[in-house]
C-alpha positions in Angstrom: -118.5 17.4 -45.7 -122.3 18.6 -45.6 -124.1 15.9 -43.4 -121.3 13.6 -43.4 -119.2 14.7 -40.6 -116.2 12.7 -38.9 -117.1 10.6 -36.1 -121.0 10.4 -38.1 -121.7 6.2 -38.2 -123.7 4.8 -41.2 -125.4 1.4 -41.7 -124.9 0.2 -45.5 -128.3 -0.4 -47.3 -126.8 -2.1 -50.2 -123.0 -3.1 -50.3 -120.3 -0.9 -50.8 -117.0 -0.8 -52.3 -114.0 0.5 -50.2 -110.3 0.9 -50.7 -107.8 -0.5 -48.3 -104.4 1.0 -48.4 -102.4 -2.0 -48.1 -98.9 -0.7 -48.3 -97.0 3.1 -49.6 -97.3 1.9 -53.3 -100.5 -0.4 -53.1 -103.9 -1.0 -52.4 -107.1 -3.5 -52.7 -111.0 -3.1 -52.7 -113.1 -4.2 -50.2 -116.8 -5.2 -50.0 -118.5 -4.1 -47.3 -121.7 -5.8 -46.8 -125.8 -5.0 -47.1 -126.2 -4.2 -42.4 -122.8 -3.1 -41.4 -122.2 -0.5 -39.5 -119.3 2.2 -41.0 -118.2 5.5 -39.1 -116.7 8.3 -41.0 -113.2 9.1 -39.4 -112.2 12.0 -42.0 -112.6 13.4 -45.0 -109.8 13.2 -48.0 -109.0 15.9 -50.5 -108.2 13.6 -53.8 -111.6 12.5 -55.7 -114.1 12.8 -53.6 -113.1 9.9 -51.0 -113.7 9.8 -46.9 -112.0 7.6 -44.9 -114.2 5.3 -42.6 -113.4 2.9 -40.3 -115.3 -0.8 -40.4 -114.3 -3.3 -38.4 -111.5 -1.9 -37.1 -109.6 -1.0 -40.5 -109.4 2.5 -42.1 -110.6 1.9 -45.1 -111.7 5.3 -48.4 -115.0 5.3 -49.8 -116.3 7.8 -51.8 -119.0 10.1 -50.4 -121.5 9.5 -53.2 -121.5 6.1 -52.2 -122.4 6.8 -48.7 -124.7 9.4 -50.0 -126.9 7.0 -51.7 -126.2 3.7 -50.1 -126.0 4.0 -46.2 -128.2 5.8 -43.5 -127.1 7.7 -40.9 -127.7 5.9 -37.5 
């Protein structure tokens, strides 16, 4: 992941959307807010998504998004 490396920690410029895998056959979104702090944890294979972790959960985002909303700290 070019510039986005694991253990690499953002702070969100305008909010993002996340995924939260809630259980095997379900999931919700999640806002994460405009001055949070995320840290990429890993990178996933299927559409273009990383995993982060805020606030303690592991959350998916798409790379695009941390691309053009969030600044490496």
């Amino acid at each position: 992941m070019q510039g986005k490396s694991a253990g690499a920690t953002y702070r969100v410029h305008t909010p993002l959307v996340a995924l939260k895998y809630v259980s095997d056959s379900g999931s919700q979104f999640v806002t994460i807010p405009r001055g949070a702090t995320i840290r990429v944890t890993g990178e996933r294979k299927e559409l273009g998504l990383v995993e982060i972790q805020y606030e303690g959960e592991a959350l998916a985002i798409f790379r695009r998004d941390i691309e053009k909303h969030a600044e490496q700290v």
